[in-house]
C-alpha positions in Angstrom: 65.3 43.2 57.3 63.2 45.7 55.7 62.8 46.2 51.8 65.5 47.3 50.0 65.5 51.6 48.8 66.0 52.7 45.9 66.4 56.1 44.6 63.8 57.6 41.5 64.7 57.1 38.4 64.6 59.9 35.7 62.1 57.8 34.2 59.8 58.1 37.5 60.6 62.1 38.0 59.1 62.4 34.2 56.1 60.6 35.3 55.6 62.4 38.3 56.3 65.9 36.5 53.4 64.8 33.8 51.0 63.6 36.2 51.4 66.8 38.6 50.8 68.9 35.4 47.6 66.2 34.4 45.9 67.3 38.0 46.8 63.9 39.5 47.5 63.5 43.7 50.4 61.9 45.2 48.6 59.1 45.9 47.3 58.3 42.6 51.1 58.8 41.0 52.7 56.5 44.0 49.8 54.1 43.0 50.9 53.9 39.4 54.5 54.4 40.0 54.4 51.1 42.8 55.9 53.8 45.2 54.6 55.0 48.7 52.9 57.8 48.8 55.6 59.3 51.4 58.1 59.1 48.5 56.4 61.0 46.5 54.9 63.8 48.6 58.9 64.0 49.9 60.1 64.4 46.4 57.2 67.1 45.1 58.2 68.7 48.4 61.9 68.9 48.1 61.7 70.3 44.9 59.4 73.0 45.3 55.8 71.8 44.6 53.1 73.8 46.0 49.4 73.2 45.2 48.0 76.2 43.5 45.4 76.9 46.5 48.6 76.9 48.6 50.6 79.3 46.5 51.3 82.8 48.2 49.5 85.8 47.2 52.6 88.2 47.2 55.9 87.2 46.6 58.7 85.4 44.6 56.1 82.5 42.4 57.6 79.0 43.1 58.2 77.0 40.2 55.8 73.8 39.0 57.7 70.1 39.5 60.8 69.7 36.7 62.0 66.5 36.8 65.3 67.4 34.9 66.0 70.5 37.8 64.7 67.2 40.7 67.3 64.9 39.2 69.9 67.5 38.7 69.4 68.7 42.8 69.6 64.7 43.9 72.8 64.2 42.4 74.7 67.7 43.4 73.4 66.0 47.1 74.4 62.8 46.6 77.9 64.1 46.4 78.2 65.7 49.4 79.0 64.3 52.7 
């Protein structure tokens, strides 16, 4: 069988949401984290992440990576069927 999932931690989220704000790629944070790099592009994606040369010019401005409002969005999912 394949490996076993598991879902981010708060502690992981935090590091993620520092190292986004440091200027570090998914790559680098899935390197340090001993994540894939998927996981972690899913996760800023999910939760709103947009590089700053791919925010849009007009419009509602999304919000940076908050690992408290990340964690807060996986459980109210987890709960539903």
């Amino acid at each position: 069988m394949g490996k076993h999932y598991s879902h981010l931690s708060a502690e992981e989220r935090g590091a993620i949401m520092v190292g986004k704000a440091g200027g570090q790629s998914a790559r680098q944070l899935a390197l340090l984290l001993g994540r894939s790099p998927s996981t972690i592009s899913r996760e800023l994606a999910r939760d709103g992440h947009l590089e700053p040369s791919a925010l849009p010019r007009m419009g509602r401005p999304r919000l940076a990576y908050e690992a408290q409002r990340a964690g807060q969005r996986a459980r109210r999912l987890s709960r539903k069927p």
